[in-house]
C-alpha positions in Angstrom: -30.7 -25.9 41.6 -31.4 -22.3 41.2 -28.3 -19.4 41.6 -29.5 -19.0 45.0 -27.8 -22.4 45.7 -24.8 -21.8 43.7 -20.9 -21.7 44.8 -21.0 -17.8 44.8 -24.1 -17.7 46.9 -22.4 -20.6 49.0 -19.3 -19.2 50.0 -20.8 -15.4 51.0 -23.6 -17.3 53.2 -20.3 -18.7 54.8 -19.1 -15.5 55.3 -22.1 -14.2 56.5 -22.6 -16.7 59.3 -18.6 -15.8 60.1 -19.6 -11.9 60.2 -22.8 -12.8 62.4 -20.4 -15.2 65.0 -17.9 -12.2 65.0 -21.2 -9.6 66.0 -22.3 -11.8 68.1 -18.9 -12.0 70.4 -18.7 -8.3 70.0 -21.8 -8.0 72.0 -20.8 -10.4 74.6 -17.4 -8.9 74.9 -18.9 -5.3 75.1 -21.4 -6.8 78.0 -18.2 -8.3 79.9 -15.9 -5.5 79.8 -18.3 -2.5 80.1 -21.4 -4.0 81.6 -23.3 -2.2 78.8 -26.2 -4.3 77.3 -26.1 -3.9 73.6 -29.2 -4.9 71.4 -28.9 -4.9 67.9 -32.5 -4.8 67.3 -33.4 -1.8 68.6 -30.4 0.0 67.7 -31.7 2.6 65.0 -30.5 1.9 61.1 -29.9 5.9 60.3 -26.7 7.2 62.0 -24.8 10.1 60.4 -22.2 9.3 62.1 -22.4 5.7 60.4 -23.2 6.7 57.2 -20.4 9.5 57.2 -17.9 6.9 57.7 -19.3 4.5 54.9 -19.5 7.4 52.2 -15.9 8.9 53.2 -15.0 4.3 52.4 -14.2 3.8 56.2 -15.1 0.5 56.3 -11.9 -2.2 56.8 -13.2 -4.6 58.5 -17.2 -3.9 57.7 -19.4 -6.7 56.6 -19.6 -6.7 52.5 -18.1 -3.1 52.0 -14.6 -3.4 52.9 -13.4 -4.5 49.4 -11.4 -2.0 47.7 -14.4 -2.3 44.7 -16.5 -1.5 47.0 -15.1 1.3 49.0 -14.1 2.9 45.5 -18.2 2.9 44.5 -19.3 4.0 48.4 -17.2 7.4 47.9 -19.3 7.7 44.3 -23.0 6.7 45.5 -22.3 8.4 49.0 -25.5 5.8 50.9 -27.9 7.7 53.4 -30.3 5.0 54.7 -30.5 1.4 54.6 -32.6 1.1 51.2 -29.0 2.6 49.4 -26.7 0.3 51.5 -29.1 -2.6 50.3 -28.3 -1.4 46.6 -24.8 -0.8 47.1 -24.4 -4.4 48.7 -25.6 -5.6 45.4 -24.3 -3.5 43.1 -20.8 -4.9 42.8 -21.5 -8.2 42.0 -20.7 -10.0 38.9 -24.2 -9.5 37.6 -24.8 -5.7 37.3 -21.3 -5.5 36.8 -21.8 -7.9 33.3 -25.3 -6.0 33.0 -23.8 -2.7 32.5 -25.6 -1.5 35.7 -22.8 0.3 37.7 -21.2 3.4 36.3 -25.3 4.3 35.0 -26.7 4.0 39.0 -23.3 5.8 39.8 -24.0 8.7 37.1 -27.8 8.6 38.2 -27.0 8.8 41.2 -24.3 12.0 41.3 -27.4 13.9 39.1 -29.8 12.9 42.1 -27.2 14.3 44.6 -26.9 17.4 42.4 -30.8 18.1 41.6 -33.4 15.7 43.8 -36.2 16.8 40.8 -33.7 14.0 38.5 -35.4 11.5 37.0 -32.9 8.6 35.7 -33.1 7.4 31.8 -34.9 4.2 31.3 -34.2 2.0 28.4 -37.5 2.0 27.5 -40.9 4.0 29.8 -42.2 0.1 30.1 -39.4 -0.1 32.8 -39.9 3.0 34.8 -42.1 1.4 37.8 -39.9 -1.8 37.9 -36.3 0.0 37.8 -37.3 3.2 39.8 -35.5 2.2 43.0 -32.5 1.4 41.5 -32.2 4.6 39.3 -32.8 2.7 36.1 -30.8 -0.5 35.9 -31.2 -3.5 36.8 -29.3 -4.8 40.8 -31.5 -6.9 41.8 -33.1 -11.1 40.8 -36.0 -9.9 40.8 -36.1 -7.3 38.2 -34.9 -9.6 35.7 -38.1 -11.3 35.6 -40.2 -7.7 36.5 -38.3 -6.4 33.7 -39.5 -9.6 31.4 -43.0 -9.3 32.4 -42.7 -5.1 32.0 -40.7 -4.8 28.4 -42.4 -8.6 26.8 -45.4 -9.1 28.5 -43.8 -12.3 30.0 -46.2 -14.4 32.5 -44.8 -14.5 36.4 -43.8 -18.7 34.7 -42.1 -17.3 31.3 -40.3 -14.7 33.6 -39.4 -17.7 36.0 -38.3 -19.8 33.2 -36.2 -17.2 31.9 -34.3 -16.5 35.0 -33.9 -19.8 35.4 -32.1 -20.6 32.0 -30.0 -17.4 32.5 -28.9 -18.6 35.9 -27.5 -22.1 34.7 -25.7 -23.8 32.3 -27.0 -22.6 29.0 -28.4 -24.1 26.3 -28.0 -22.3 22.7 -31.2 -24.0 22.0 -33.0 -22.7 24.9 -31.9 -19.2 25.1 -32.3 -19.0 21.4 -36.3 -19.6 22.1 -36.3 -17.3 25.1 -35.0 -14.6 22.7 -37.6 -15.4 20.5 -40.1 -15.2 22.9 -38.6 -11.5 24.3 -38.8 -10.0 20.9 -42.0 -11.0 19.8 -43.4 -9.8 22.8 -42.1 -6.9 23.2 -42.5 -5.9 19.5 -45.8 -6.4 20.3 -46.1 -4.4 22.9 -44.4 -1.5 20.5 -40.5 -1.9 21.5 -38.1 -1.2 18.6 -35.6 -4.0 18.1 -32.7 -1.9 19.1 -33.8 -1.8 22.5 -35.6 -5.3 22.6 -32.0 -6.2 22.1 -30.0 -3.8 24.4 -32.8 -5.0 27.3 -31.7 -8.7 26.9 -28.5 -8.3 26.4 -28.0 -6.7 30.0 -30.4 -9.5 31.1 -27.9 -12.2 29.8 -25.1 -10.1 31.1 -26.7 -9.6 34.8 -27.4 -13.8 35.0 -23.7 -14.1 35.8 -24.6 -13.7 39.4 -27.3 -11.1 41.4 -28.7 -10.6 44.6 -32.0 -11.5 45.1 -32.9 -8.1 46.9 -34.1 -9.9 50.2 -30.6 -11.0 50.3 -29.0 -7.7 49.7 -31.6 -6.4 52.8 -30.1 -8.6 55.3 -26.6 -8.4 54.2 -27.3 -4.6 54.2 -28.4 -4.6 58.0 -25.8 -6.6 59.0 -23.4 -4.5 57.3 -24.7 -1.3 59.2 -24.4 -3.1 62.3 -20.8 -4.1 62.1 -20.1 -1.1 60.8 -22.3 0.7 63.9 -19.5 -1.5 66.4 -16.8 -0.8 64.9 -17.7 3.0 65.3 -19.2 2.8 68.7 -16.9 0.2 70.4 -13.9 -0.5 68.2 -11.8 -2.6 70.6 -14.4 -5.3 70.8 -15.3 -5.3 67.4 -11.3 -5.8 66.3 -11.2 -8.7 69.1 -13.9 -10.4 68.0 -13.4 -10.0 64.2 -9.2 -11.3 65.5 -11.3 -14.2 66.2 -13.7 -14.6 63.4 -10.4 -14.5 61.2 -10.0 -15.9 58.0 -12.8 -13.9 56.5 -13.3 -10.7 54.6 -10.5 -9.5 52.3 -7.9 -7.8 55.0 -5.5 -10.3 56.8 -5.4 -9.5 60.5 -2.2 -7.2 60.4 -4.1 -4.9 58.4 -7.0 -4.9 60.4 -4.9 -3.9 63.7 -3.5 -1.6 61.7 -6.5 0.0 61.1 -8.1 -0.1 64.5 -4.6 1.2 66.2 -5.6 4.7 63.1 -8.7 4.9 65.3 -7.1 4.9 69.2 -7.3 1.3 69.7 -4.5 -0.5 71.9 -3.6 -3.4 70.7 -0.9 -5.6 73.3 1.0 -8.1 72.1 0.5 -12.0 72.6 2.3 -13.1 76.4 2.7 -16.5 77.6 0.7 -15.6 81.1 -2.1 -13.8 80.2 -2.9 -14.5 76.9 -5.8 -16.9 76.2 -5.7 -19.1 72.9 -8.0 -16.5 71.2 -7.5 -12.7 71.6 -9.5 -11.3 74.5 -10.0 -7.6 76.0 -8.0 -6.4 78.5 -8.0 -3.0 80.2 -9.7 -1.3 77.2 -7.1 -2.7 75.1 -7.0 -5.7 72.7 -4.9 -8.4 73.7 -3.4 -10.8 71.3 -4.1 -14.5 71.7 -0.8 -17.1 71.8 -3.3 -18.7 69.0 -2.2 -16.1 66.5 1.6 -16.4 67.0 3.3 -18.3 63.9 3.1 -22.0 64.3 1.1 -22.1 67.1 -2.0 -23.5 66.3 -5.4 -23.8 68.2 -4.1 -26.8 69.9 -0.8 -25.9 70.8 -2.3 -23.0 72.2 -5.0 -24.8 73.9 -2.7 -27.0 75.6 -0.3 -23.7 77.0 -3.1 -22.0 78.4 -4.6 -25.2 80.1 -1.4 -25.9 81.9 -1.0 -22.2 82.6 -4.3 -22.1 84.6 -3.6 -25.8 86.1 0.0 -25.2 87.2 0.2 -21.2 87.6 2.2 -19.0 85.5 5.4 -19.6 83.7 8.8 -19.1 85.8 11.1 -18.9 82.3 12.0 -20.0 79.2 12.8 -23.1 80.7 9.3 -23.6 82.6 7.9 -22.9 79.7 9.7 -25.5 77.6 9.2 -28.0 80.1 5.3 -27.6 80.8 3.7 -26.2 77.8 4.4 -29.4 75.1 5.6 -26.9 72.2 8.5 -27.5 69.7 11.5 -25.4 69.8 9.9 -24.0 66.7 6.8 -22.9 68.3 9.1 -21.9 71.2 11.1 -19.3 69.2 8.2 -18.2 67.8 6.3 -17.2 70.9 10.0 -15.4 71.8 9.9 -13.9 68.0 6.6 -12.2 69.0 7.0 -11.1 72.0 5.1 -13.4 74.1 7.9 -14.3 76.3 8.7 -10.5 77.1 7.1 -11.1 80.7 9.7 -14.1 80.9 13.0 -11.7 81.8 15.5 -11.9 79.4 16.2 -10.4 75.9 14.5 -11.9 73.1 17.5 -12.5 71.5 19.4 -14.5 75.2 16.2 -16.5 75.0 16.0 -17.2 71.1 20.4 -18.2 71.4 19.2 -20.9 74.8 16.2 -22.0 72.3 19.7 -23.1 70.1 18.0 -21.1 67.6 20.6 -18.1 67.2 24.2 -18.6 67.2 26.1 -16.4 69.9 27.7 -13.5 69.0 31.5 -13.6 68.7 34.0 -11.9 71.4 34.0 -8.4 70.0 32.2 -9.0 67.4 29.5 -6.1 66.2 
């Protein structure tokens, strides 16, 4: 297997396809609450408003740029359009971060800012046509084996063979003729050693892990996009990413946090009108029962079923009797709130749960 098919690669396809499911409900929600048809493909891929957002690091929450690595590089490389998101998703990864390749493209790209007549340093003018786009270094899979076939005069197989050897478990044998191979040819082609070796050197360091750029493209678009919701309609992009949850690097807590910074109501879980999952309600977002401690997807499953097949809950009591929870999950749903539409004091409930001693005669 190839690094494509690796445990890195793995585990952010996963959370792709979670980021895609959570962009996916945002549209339905968006249809349901404001009858608005949303349709990602024709939605345009240059917003200032967007971009503003992502180069001031306003993205908790935003597919692939939310990390604090990430959002500490976006306020340095400041994207514009789609083709620098695609290099920024890329960028911090283990590869061009081994390679050497991030504080050159963030330099490179502060001159480019300050004087659009820059040209960036190349290691060696052999590499100019296959590192132009990314300001000199090297971001993406493919340039490893451009920059083989540039600097060595490596056939399209040599170049394969040598990403291929980088990308695995290596033998000393192996990479020891590889090296071979990359200084003679580029010595032949005029390089001087110093820079044959600085070249491969980055090349080894880069093969930790890299984006093959076709991956960073997608993961770029659908970085825009959630990033475009969460701008445009940030109540159903917090609901649905509630419910895409675990995924990304912000537990949900922080992610409400962040939506309430941007005018986003956020009501708390309630035994009769939550549903299992959060859902929208007047505008706001409404906690599901499924996101109260200790109540799990079936637990909550089974409280909202008997809601809708026996009506709402009376009291603590009706509650206890109908909805199949431990006392446990019963003092939790109290805890958070979600027996507020019930009458009594959280605390009158939690001490008839047998959960909270009374309070002595004149005590407090």
């Amino acid at each position: 297997k190839d690094s494509c098919a690796d445990a890195g690669f793995v585990k952010i396809d996963l959370l792709g396809l979670g980021m895609l499911s959570a962009v996916e409900e945002c549209v339905d929600l968006i249809a349901r609450a404001r009858g608005e048809s949303v349709d990602l493909s024709r939605v345009g891929l240059s917003d200032p408003d967007v971009y503003a957002e992502i180069q001031d690091a306003d993205t908790v929450g935003v597919f692939q740029i939310e990390s604090r690595a990430q959002m500490q590089s976006l306020l340095q490389t400041r994207p514009e359009s789609l083709d620098d998101l695609t290099v920024q998703v890329a960028l911090i990864r283990p590869g061009p971060v081994s390679g050497g390749a991030v504080h050159p493209y963030v330099r490179h790209r502060r001159a480019l800012r300050a004087d659009p007549s820059f040209t960036p340093p190349y290691d060696h003018p052999l590499l100019e046509e296959c590192l132009s786009e990314t300001l000199g270094v090297v971001v993406f899979q493919e340039q490893v084996l451009e920059v083989s076939m540039a600097l060595a005069g490596f056939t399209p197989g040599q170049a394969e063979a040598l990403r291929r050897a980088m990308s695995r478990k290596r033998s000393r044998e192996a990479m020891l003729g590889l090296w071979r191979d990359f200084r003679d040819g580029a010595r032949a082609r005029g390089v001087d050693d110093e820079t044959i070796r600085a070249v491969f050197q980055k090349l080894v360091g880069f093969s930790n892990f890299g984006f093959p750029k076709a991956h960073a493209a997608a993961f770029a678009v659908l970085a825009y996009q959630s990033a475009w919701l969460r701008r445009r309609y940030p109540a159903e992009f917090l609901t649905a990413l509630l419910n895409a949850q675990p995924m990304g690097f912000y537990p949900p807590a922080s992610l409400v946090r962040d939506a309430q910074r941007r005018g986003v109501r956020v009501l708390h879980p309630c035994v009769n009108r939550s549903e299992a999952a959060c859902t929208m309600e007047d505008g706001a977002v409404r906690v599901g029962v499924g996101y109260v401690r200790e109540v799990r997807d079936d637990a909550a499953a089974r409280l909202v079923a008997e809601r809708e097949e026996n009506g709402p809950f009376r009291d603590l009591a009706d509650l206890s009797a109908r909805a199949d929870l431990r006392r446990e999950q019963l003092a939790q749903l109290v805890r958070a709130g979600a027996c507020d539409v019930l009458g009594p004091p959280r605390r009158a409930m939690l001490w008839e749960l047998g959960v909270l001693s009374r309070p002595r005669a004149g005590a407090g």
